[in-house]
Structure formats: structure tokens, C-alpha cells
C-alpha positions, 0 to 999 in steps of 0.5 A: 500500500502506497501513501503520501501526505499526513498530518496529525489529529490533535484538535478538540473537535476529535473525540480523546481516544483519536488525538495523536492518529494520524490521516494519510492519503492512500494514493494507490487505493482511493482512500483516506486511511487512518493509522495509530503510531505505536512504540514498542521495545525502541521500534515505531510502527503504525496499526491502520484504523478504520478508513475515514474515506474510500472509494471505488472511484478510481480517478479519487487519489488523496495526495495531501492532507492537513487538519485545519484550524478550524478543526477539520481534515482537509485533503487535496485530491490529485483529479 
């Protein structure tokens, strides 16, 4: 699976249990994915979250995404 583009949810518009998640452009697979960092024994790794949007239309590539100030998540899509 190929990503580009991430930011981090760190906004009071998101429930405490997914502050600190992170939302990632799925170029590859038409979705916006949703991942936890986790670290363990000196190692990070990431454990994919439920997407937050997916599509079977294959012309929808997320290339950049930012949580706003106004809380949201915005994603810039390459078509």
C-alpha cells in the first residue's frame, strides 16, 4: 500500500481516544486511511484504523492532507 501526505489529529473537535492518529492519503487505493503510531521495545510502527474515506472511484487519489484550524481534515485530491 502506497501513501503520501499526513498530518496529525490533535484538535478538540476529535473525540480523546483519536488525538495523536494520524490521516494519510492512500494514493494507490482511493482512500483516506487512518493509522495509530505505536512504540514498542525502541521500534515505531503504525496499526491502520478504520478508513475515514474510500472509494471505488478510481480517478479519487488523496495526495495531501492537513487538519485545519478550524478543526477539520482537509485533503487535496490529485483529479
Amino acid at each position: 500500500m502506497k501513501q503520501v501526505g499526513f498530518d496529525f489529529i490533535g484538535t478538540r473537535h476529535f473525540p480523546d481516544d483519536l488525538q495523536g492518529t494520524v490521516a494519510v492519503g492512500g494514493f494507490y487505493d482511493n482512500t483516506l486511511q487512518h493509522h495509530r503510531l505505536e512504540y514498542r521495545d525502541g521500534v515505531f510502527s503504525t496499526r491502520q484504523l478504520p478508513n475515514l474515506v474510500e472509494t471505488t472511484n478510481k480517478v479519487f487519489r488523496p495526495v495531501d492532507v492537513r487538519v485545519g484550524p478550524d478543526g477539520a481534515i482537509y485533503f487535496a485530491d490529485w483529479y
